[in-house]
C-alpha positions as CSV (number, residue, x, y, z in Angstrom):
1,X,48.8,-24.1,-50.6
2,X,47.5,-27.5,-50.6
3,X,44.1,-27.1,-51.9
4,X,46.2,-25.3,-55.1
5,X,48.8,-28.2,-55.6
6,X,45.7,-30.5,-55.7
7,X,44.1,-27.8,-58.1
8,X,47.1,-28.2,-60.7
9,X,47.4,-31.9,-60.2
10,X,44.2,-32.3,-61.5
11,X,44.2,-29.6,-64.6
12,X,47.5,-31.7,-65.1
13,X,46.5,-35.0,-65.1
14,X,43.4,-33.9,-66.8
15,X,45.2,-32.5,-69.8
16,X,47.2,-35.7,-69.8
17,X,44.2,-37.9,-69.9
18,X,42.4,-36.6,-72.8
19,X,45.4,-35.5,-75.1
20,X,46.2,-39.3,-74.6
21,X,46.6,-40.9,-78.0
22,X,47.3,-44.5,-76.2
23,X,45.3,-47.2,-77.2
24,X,43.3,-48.5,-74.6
25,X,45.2,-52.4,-73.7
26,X,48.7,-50.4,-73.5
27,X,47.0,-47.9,-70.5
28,X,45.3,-50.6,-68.9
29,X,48.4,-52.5,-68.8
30,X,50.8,-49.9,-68.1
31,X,48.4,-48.6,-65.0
32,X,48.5,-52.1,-64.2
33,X,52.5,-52.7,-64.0
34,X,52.8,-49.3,-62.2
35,X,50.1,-49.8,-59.5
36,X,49.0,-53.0,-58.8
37,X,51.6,-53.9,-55.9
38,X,53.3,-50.8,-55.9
39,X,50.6,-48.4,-54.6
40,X,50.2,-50.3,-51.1
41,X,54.3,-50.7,-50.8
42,X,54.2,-47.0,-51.1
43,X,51.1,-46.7,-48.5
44,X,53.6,-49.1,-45.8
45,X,57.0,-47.1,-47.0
46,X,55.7,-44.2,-45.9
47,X,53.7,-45.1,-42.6
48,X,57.1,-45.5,-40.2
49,X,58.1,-42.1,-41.1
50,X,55.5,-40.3,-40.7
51,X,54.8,-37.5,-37.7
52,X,50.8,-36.8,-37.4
53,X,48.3,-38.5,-35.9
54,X,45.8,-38.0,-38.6
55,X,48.2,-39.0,-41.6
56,X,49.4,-42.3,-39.8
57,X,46.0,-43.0,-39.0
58,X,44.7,-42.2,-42.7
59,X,47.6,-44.6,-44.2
60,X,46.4,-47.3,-42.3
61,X,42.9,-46.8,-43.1
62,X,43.7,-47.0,-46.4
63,X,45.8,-49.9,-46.6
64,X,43.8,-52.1,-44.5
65,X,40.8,-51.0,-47.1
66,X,43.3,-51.8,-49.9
67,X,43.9,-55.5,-48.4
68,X,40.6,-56.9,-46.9
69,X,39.4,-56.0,-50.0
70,X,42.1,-57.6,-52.3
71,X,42.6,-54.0,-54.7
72,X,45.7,-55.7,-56.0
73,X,43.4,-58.6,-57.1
74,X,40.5,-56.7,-58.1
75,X,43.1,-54.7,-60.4
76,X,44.6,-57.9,-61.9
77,X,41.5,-59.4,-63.1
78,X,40.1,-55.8,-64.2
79,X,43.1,-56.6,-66.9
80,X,42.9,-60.0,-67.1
81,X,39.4,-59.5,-68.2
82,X,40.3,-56.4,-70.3
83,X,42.7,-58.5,-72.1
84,X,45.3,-56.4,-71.0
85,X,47.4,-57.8,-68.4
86,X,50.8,-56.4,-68.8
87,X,53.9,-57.7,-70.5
88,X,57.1,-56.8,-69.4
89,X,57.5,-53.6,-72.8
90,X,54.7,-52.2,-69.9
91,X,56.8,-52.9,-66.7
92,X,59.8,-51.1,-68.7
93,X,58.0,-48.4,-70.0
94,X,56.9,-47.4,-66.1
95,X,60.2,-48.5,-64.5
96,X,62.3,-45.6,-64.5
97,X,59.0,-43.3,-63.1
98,X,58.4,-46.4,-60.4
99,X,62.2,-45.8,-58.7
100,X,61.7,-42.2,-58.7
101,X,59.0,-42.5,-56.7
102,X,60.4,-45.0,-54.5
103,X,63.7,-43.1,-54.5
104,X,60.9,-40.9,-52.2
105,X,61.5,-42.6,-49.2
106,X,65.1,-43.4,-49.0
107,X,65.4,-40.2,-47.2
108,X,64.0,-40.5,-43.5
109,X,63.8,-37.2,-43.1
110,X,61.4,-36.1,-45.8
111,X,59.4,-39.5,-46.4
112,X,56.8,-38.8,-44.6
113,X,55.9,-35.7,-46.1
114,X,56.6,-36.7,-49.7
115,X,54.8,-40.5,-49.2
116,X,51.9,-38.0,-47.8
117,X,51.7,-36.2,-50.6
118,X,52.4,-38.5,-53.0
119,X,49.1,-40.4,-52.1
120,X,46.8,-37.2,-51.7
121,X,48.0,-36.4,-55.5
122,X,46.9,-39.9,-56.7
123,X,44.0,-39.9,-54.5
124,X,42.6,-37.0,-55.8
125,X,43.8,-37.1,-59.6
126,X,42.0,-40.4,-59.4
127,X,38.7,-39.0,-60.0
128,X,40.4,-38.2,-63.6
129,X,41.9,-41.6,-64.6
130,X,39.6,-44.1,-63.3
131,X,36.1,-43.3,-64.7
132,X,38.9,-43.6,-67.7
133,X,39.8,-46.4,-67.1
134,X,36.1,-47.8,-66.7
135,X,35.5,-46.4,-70.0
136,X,38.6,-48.2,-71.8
137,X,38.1,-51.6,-70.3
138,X,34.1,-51.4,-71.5
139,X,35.9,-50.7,-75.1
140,X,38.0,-53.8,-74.2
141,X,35.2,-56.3,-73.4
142,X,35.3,-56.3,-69.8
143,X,32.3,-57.5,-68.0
144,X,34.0,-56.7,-64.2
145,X,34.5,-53.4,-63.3
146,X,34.3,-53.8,-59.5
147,X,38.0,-52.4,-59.3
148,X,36.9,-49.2,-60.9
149,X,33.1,-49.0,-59.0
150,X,35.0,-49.3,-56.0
151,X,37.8,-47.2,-56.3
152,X,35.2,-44.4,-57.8
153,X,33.0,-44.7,-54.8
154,X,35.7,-45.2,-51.7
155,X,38.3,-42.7,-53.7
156,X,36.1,-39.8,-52.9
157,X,36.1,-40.3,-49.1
158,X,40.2,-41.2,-49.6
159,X,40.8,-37.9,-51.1
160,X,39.3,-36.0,-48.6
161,X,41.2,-38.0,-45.8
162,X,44.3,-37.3,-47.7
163,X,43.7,-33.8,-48.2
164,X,43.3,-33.6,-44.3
165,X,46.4,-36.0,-43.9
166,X,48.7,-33.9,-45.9
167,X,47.1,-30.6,-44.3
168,X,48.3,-32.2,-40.5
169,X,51.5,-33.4,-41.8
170,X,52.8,-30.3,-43.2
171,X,52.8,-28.9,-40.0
172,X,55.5,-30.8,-38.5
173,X,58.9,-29.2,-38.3
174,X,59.3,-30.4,-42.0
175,X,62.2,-28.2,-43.2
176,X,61.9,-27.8,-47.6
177,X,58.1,-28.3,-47.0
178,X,57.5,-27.2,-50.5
179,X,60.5,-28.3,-52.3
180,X,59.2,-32.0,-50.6
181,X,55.8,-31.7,-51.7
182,X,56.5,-30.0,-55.3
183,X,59.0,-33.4,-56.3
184,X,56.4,-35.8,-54.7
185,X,54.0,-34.2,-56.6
186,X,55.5,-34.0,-60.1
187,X,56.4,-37.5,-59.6
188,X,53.0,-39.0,-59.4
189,X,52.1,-36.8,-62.5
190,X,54.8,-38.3,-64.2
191,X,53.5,-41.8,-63.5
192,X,50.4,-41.0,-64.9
193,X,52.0,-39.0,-67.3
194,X,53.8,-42.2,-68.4
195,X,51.2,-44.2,-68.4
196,X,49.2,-42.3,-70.5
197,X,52.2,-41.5,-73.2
């Protein structure tokens, strides 16, 4: 079941990616309004909630990777030097898809799951929209792509760990399992949906 979801994800976020018709400053800047602090306040929403060993341990693996090396930083100057920081047309655009994913974890009872799954679908879609994204900010004149080397190197070993994660965590007494892991998906492939429009 999982290793399908992933599947789609991808052969969604794949189709999104290159029927994209976005110039290349409005992506960079709308990935960088949507992610930039978000991604690790997602990471730490979903961390008290939830029940395996190996997903608890694979959130904080990942976060403490996200802040001794500064990804929020790394991401801002990937625009900054893209000339694409984002205006606040960006932060509207990706607003309404930001509080559905947040509206994730305002049920204790299925966070866990959904923040799990959530991050296994950007994880893995990532292999998708970052080379992308390396591609659009060489368009753009950018001479610093350490955000997107990084994040293409470390986001392999990430997906796998996620994949694991979310394997462990759907085996615990989640009631919906599915239903959970269908919204969180759909909802991160929105994002990226959005992003892309």
């Amino acid at each position: 079941m999982i290793q399908d979801l992933i599947l789609d994800a991808k052969a969604q976020v794949q189709k999104i990616v290159e029927e994209s018709n976005a110039d290349s400053r409005t992506v960079i800047a709308r990935y960088t309004a949507a992610m930039a602090v978000n991604f690790t306040d997602w990471i730490g929403k979903t961390i008290p909630w939830v029940r395996h060993e190996t997903a608890c341990h694979t959130l904080l693996d990942n976060l403490r990777c996200e802040a001794t090396h500064d990804h929020v930083g790394m991401l801002l100057l990937f625009a900054k030097l893209s000339n694409a920081l984002p205006s606040q047309e960006d932060y509207t655009h990706t607003a309404g898809e930001v509080a559905a994913i947040r509206h994730l974890f305002v049920n204790p009872i299925e966070a866990g799951l959904s923040g799990v799954t959530l991050c296994a679908v950007l994880e893995n879609t990532s292999e998708i929209f970052i080379p992308d994204l390396a591609r659009r900010a060489k368009e753009r004149g950018c001479t610093d792509l350490s955000y997107t080397d990084v994040h293409g190197e470390a986001d392999k070993e990430h997906s796998n760990a996620f994949l694991k994660a979310l394997e462990a965590e759907v085996t615990m007494g989640y009631s919906n399992t599915s239903q959970f892991i269908a919204q969180a998906s759909a909802r991160a492939i929105a994002l990226i949906s959005k992003i892309y429009a």
